[in-house]
N, C-alpha and C positions, 0 to 999 in steps of 0.2 A: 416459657418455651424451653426444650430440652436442647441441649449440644447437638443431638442430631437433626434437629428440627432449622435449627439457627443455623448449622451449616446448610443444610441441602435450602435453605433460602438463600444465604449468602453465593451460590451454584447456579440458582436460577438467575439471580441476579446480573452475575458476571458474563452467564452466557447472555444474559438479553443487552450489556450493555457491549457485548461485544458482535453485537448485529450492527452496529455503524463502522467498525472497521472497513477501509478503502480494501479494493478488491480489483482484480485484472475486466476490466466495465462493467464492473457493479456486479459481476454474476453471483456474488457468495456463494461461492461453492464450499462450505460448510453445515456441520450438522452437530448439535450437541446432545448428549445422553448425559444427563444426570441419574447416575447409580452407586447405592453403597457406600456413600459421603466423597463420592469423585467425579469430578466435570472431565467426560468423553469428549475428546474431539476428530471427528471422521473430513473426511472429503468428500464432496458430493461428486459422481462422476457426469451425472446427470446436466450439472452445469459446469462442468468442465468444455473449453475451447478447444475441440478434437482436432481441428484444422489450426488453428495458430499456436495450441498448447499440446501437442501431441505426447508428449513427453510428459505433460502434468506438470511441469513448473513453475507455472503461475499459479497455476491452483495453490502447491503448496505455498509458496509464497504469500498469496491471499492469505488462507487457513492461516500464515504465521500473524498476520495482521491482528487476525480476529484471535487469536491463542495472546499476543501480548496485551490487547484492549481486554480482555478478561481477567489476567494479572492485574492491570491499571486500575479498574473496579473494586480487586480482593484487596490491594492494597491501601483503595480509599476506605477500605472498612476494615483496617487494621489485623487481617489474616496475613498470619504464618499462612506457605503451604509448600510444595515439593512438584516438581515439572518432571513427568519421562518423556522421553520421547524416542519410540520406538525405532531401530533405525530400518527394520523389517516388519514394517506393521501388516502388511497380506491384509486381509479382514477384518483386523481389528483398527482400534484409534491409532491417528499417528499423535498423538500426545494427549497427557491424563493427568488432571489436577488434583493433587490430594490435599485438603487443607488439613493442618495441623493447629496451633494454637493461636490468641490475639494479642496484638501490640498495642504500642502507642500509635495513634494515627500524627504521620508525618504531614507539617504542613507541603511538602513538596508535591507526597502522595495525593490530596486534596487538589492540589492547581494541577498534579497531570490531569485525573477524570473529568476535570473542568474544561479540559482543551480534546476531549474527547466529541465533544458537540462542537467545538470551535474550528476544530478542523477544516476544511476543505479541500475538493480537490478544482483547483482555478488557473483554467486555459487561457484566458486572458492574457495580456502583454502586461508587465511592471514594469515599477516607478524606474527610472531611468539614474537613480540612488543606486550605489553601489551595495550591498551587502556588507555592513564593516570587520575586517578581517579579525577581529575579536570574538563575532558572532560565528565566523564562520569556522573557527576554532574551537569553538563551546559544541558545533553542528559533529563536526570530525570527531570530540570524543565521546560524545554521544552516540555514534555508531560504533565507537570501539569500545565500549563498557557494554552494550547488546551483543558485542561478538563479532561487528562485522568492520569492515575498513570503509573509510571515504576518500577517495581520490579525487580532488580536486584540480581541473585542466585548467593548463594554461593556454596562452591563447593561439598557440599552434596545434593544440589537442582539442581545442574547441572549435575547429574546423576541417581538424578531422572526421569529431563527432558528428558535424554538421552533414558532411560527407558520407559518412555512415548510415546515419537517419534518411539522407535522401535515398541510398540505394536499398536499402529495406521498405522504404515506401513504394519503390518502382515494383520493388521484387511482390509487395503485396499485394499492388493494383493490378498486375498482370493474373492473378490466379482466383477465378474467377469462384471455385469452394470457397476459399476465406472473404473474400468479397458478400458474397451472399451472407456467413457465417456472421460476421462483422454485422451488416444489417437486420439479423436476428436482436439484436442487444444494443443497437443505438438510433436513436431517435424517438420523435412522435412522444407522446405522454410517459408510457411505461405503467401502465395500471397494476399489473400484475407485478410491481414491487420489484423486477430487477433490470437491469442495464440502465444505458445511460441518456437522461432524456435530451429532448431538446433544449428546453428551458437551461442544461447545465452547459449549453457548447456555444462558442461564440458562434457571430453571422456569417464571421469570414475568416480563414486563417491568418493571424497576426501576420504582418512581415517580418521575420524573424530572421540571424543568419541563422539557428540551428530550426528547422522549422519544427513545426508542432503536428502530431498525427490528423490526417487527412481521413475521417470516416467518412466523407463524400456525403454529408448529412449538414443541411442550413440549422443554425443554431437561433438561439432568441437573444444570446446576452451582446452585445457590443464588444469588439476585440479589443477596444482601447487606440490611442494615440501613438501610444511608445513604441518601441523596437525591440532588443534584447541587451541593450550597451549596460546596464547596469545588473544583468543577471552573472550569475556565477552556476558554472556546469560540474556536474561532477561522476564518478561512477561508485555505486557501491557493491562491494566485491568481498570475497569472501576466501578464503586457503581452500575449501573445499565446495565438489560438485554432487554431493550425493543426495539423499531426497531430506534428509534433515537436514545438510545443510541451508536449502532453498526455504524449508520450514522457518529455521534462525532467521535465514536472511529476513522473511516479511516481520518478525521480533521486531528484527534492527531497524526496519524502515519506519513502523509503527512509532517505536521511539523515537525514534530522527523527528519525522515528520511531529510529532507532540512538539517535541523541544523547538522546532521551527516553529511551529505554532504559538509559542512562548515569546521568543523572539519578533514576532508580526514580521516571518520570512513565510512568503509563499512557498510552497514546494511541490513540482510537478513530476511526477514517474514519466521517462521515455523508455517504453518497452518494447517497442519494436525493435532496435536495433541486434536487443535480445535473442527477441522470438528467429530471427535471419541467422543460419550458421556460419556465412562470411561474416557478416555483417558483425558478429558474435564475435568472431577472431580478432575484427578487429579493434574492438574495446580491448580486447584483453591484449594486445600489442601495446595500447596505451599504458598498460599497469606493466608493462614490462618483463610479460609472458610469465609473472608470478602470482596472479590469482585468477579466479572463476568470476570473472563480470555477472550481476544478480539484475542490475538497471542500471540505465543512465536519469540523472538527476535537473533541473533545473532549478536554482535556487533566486529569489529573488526580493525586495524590498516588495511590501503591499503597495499598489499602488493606492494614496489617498482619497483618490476621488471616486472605488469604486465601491459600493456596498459591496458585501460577502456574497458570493452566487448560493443558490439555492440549493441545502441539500438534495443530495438523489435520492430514491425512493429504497425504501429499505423491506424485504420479509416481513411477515408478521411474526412474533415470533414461536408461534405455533406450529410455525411451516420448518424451523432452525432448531428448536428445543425439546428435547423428550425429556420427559420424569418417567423414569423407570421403578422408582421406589414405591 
């Protein structure tokens, strides 16, 4: 096989293993073009959340997910490579992989692409265990070596978040585009490979103090027993608001969420509070009016007694991937 053969396999690869990356309800709003020994990565606008993402923030976000799970990949296969990322991409990618030479394969590199299938995303309640403050140490600088910060609330700021969460939930239930919008992408089987089905959402919402998003859709899995006493809340937040920035931000969470995965810490995205522009200020009052809140976090021990809920459905990857070569 020639160098340029074994890369543009090593390309296809990365894009296909980066079709499981977590996404704002499964939309994958991305697209890959493999051309001229470089993995293209676009936005789809197609499934972008017009109504709850207007701005495209999640999107990129998403897009960053699937951009760092395609590093995860090149580095289980021992690639060198080099990241742009455009900070005015207009038409073209907002970031472009160019592999350069191979290494040693890291045993680290190896157990991340491993927790690439292990992942979840699990709405359920946890273990009523506390998270040990060692782990969740290891958690915060693994968002700062991705680039982004972890704020960890205390327990005056975790009901503020609670506070937060509930008024972005009123503020979504009342507008009845995002409502509809919402039930484009959640429930029922999902045959056609995106949103978020039934089978992944509990029957009822936990009783939580910070609660959990309400898509007004009966789920299949059992909420569990527990409460919230043993989760740990967090925001991660970034110095900047610009559209790379939010790019970075999904990197960081990507790796967050890996390393929790490492760990056996659940970890839950809250993005509404996000998506709401009070609601937005007021995360960012909690960081102390010095950074751009990206999500609020849930972190929490696995609860033992539940199996892993069932991946969501994913593209195929013919619908994500072009060989342009």
């Amino acid at each position: 096989m020639s160098n340029a053969e074994e890369v543009k396999k090593a390309l296809v690869q990365a894009a296909d293993a980066a079709r499981f990356a977590p996404s704002i309800h499964n939309t994958q709003p991305w697209r890959w073009v493999v051309r001229d020994g470089r993995l293209e990565l676009y936005g789809v606008a197609e499934r972008q959340l017009t109504e709850q993402d207007p701005e495209g923030r999640m999107l990129l976000l998403s897009c960053g997910t699937a951009l760092h799970h395609a590093q995860v990949a090149l580095d289980a296969e021992g690639w060198r490579y080099e990241i742009t990322r455009p900070e005015s991409p207009e038409n073209g990618p907002i970031a472009v992989i160019r592999p350069a030479d191979r290494a040693a394969i890291s045993p680290d590199a190896t157990r991340h692409f491993q927790m690439l299938q292990v992942r979840r995303t699990d709405r359920r309640t946890v273990s009523d265990e506390a998270v040990p403050d060692d782990v969740v140490s290891s958690l915060v600088k693994a968002a700062e070596e991705a680039g982004a910060r972890l704020h960890v609330l205390g327990r005056d700021q975790v009901l503020e978040l609670a506070a937060a969460v509930d008024q972005a939930q009123k503020a979504q239930d009342t507008d009845d585009r995002l409502r509809a919008e919402t039930a484009e992408w959640v429930g029922g089987d999902r045959p056609e490979g995106t949103g978020i089905p039934a089978s992944a959402l509990p029957e009822e919402l936990p009783l939580t103090t910070v609660a959990e998003r309400d898509f007004q859709v009966r789920g299949t899995l059992a909420a569990g027993d527990g409460h919230d006493r043993g989760a740990t809340y967090a925001v991660l937040y970034g110095t900047g608001d610009d559209a790379v920035d939010w790019l970075r931000a999904g990197e960081a969470l990507s790796r967050l969420w890996l390393a929790a995965a490492e760990q056996a810490v659940s970890l839950l995205p809250l993005s509404g509070p996000v998506e709401i522009p009070s609601t937005r200020v007021a995360l960012r009052r909690m960081l102390g009016g010095t950074g751009h809140p990206f999500l609020a976090l849930r972190l929490g021990s696995l609860d033992p007694t539940h199996s892993a809920p069932p991946h969501t459905p994913r593209l195929p990857a013919g619908q994500v991937i072009e060989i342009a070569d």
